[in-house]
N, C-alpha and C positions, 0 to 999 in steps of 0.2 A: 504494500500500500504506500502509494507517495503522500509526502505531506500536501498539506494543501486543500488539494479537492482530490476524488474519487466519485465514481458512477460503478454500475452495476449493469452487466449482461443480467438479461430479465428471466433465467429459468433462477429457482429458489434450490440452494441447495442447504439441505441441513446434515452435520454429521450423525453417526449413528446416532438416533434417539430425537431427531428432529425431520364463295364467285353468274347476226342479227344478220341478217343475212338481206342483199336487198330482191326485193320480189321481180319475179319473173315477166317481160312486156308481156303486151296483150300478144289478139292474134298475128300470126306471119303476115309479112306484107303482099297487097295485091299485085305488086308491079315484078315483071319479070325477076326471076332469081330471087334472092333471099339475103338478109344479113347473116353473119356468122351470129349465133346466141352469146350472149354476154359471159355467160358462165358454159364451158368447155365441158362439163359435165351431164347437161341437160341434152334430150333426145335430140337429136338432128330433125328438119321441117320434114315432110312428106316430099316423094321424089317430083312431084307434079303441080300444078294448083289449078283449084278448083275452076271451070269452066264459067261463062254467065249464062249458054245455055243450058246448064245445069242448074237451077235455083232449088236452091233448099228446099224441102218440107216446109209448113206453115207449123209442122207438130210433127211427132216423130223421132227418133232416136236420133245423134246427131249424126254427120258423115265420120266413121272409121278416123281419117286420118286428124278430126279436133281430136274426138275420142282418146284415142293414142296421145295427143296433147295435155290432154286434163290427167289422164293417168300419169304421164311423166311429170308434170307437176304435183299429183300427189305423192307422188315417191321419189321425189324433192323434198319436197316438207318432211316427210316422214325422215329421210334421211337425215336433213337440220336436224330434225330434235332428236334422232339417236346419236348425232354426234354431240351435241348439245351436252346430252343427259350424258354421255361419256366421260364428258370432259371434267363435268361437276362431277360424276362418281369419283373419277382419279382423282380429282383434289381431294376430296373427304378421304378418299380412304390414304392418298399420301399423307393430308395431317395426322391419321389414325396412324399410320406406320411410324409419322416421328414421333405420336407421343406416347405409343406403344400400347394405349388399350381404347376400347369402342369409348368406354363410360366416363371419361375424364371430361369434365365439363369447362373445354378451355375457348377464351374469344381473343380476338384480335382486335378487336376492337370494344368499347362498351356496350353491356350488355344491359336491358334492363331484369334485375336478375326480384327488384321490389316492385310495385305495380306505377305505372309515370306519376299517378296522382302523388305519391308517399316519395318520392324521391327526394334524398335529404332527411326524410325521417329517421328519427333516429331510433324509433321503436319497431318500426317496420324493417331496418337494416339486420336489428337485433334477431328479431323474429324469422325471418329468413334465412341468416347465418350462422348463429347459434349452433344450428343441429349438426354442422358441418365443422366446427371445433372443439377438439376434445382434451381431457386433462390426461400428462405422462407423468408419468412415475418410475425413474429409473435406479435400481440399487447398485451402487457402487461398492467398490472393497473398503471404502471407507468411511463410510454413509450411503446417502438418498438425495433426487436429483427430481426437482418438479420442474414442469414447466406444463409446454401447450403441443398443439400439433395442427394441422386441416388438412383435413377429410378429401381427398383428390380420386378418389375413385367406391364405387357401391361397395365392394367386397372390400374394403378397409383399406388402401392404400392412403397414407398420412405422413405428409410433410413435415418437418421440425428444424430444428438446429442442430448443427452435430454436438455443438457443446452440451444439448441437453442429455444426448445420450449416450455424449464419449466414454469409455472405459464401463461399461453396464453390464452387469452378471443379468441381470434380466429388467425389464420392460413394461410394466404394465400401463394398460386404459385404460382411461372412465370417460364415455358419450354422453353426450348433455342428458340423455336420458334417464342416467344411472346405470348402465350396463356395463359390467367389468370385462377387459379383457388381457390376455397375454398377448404380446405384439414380438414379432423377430425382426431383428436391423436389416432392410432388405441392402442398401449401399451408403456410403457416407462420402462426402466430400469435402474434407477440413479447409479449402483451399477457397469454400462460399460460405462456411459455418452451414452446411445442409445437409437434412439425409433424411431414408426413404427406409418407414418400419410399415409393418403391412401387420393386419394383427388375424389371428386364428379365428377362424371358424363364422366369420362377418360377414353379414350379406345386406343387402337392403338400406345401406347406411345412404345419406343424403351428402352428393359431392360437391364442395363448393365449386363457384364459377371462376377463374385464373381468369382476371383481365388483363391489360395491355398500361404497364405502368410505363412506356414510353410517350403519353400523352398526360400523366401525372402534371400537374401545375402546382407552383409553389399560393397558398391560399386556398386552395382543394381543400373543402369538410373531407375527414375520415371519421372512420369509428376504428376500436380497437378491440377486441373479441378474444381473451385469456383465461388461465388458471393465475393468477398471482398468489402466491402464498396459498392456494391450492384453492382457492373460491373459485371452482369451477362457473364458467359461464360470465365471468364480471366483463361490464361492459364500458368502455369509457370512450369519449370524441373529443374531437378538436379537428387541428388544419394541417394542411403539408406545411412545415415553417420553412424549407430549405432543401434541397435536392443536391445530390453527388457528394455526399460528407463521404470522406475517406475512414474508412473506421477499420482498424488491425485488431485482428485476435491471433490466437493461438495456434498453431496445427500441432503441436506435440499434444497426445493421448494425455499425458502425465501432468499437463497443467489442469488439466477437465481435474483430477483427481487434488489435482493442489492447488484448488483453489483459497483466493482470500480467506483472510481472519473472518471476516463477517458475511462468509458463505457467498460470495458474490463473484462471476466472472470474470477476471483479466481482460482491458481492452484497453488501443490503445486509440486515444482522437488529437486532434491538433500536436500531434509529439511528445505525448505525454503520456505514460501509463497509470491507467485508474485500477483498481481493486488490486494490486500487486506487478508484479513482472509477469510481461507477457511472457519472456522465455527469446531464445533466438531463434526459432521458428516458428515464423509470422506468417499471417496473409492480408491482405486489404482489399475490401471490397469499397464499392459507392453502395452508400446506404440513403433512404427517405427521411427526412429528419421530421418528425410532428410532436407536436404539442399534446396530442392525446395522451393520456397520464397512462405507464406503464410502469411495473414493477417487478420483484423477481418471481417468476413464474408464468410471466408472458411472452419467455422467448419462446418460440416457435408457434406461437400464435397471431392469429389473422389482422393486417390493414386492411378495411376495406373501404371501395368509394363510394358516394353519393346512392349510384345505381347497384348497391348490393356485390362489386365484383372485388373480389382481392386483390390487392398491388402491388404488398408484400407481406414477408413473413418477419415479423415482429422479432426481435435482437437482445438489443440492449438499450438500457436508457443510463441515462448522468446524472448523480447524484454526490451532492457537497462531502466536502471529506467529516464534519459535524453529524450532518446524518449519517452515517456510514458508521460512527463511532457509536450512535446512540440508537437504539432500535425503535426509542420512541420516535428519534426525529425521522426515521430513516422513509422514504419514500420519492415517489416521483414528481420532480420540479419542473415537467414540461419538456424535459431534452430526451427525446426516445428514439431511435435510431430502428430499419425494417429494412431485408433486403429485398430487392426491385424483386417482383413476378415474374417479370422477362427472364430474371436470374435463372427463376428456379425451371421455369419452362425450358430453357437452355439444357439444365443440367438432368432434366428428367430420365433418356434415357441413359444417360450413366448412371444413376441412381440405383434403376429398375434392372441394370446387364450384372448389380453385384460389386460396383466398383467399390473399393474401402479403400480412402488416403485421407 
């Protein structure tokens, strides 16, 4: 711990005991010969044209060679829209390929994920998102290790921090609804503070929607969606205050394990190390900086925007080296740090292939 000031990575740790085509002209022209069709694909005109002592029927089926015309414009069309539908299939199902499963409920853009009326509601964000963040609990060789997680796929796949559940003999959850579970570390990636536990026997769970934090603005309401201190479900808001803060944590295993006097994370911001020595093997990421009041046990718990979508996954926050000392004073002053969405949708399939670093 440096003098001075000190902040807190926000899982709680306590030691033992604590995606038009244009349309085909009309009919072929009267006048000797023919133009070439616009599009090289459509049927060639009839070898002849029609006579004027020949006059059409008043009623009656048409002459053969329109006939043959109207079909190959209908199978035109018809061919549009299977390439059409082609084309959308391969997109969907390439997104499914990058992000490895049908059910992940991920946008590119915002979605509205509350009803338009309630946007910005801050009880309807609640209400929505909730069910899709859940409390960890992980046991260390030296203690226990709370934090958060969100829910990225029906059969349990759940995002967090790696700091929450670096060095873990084992894992468990609790769903906003009270349902316990055992969860195994599917991959970790110390080099984003991120990793991917999938928990046994899970079906049916409700996956949050992964938006697009590359259109984040600074003054952007959020909400914040955590366990802190194990109060599953707490809910607090505010605003983006500030975008691409540099924030260092740890990649050695054995700082997860050693951490601060006052149970708190190693981090480092502006060149300076808060809750102890990060250690000499760092990483830095850009982190979302908000004002929404978090505390320890909201790391790997949910940012979310306006429209219900996630932005990022919740870190660490800053806290004076006074409150750090006192557990009365000890809490969050508005400085919370979250990494982008973008991040963690980047890092999904390494997560999911198993990767550990």
């Amino acid at each position: 711990m440096v003098a001075g000031d000190a902040s807190s990575m926000t899982e709680s740790f306590r030691r033992s005991g604590e995606y038009d085509y244009d349309a085909p002209q009309g009919p072929y022209s009267q006048s000797h010969g023919y133009s070439a069709p616009v599009n090289p694909e459509w049927p060639p005109p009839p070898a002849y044209e029609p006579t004027a002592a020949s006059p059409l029927p008043a009623a009656g089926p048409e002459p053969e060679p329109r006939r043959r015309r109207a079909r190959g414009s209908v199978a035109l069309l018809a061919a549009v829209a299977i390439v059409a539908a082609a084309v959308g299939g391969a997109t969907a199902y390439g997104f499914q390929e990058l992000a490895g499963k049908n059910d992940v409920t991920a946008t590119g853009t915002s979605t509205a994920v509350v009803p338009a009326g309630k946007k910005g509601d801050v009880a309807a964000i609640a209400a929505a998102v909730s069910p899709s963040v859940v409390e960890i609990n992980a046991t260390l060789d030296n203690g226990s290790s709370t934090g958060s997680g969100v829910v990225i796929s029906s059969n349990g796949e759940i995002v967090t921090n790696n700091h929450v559940i670096a060095g873990a003999q084992s894992v468990k959850v609790r769903t906003s609804d009270g349902h316990s579970y055992t969860a195994d570390v599917v991959g970790t990636d110390s080099s984003k503070d991120l990793a991917l536990i999938k928990l046994q026997g899970a079906s049916g769970l409700r996956a949050a929607t992964l938006g697009d934090s590359s259109g984040v603005q600074v003054g952007d309401s959020v909400v914040a969606i955590g366990s802190p201190e194990g109060l599953t479900g707490t809910v607090t808001s505010g605003i983006v205050s500030a975008l691409d803060r540099d924030v260092t944590v740890p990649t050695d295993e054995s700082q997860a394990q050693g951490q601060g006097g006052d149970g708190s994370w190693p981090f480092q911001f502006g060149g300076r190390n808060f809750n102890g020595d990060t250690g000499s093997s760092t990483t830095t990421y850009k982190a979302i900086q908000t004002d929404a009041s978090l505390n320890p046990g909201n790391s790997g718990g949910a940012l979310i925007d306006a429209a219900g979508n996630i932005i990022g996954i919740n870190a660490a926050m800053y806290s004076s080296s006074q409150q750090a000392s006192s557990s009365s004073d000890a809490g969050s002053i508005g400085l919370g740090f979250a990494i982008p969405v973008n991040t963690v949708k980047s890092d999904l399939a390494k997560l999911r292939s198993g990767g550990q670093n």
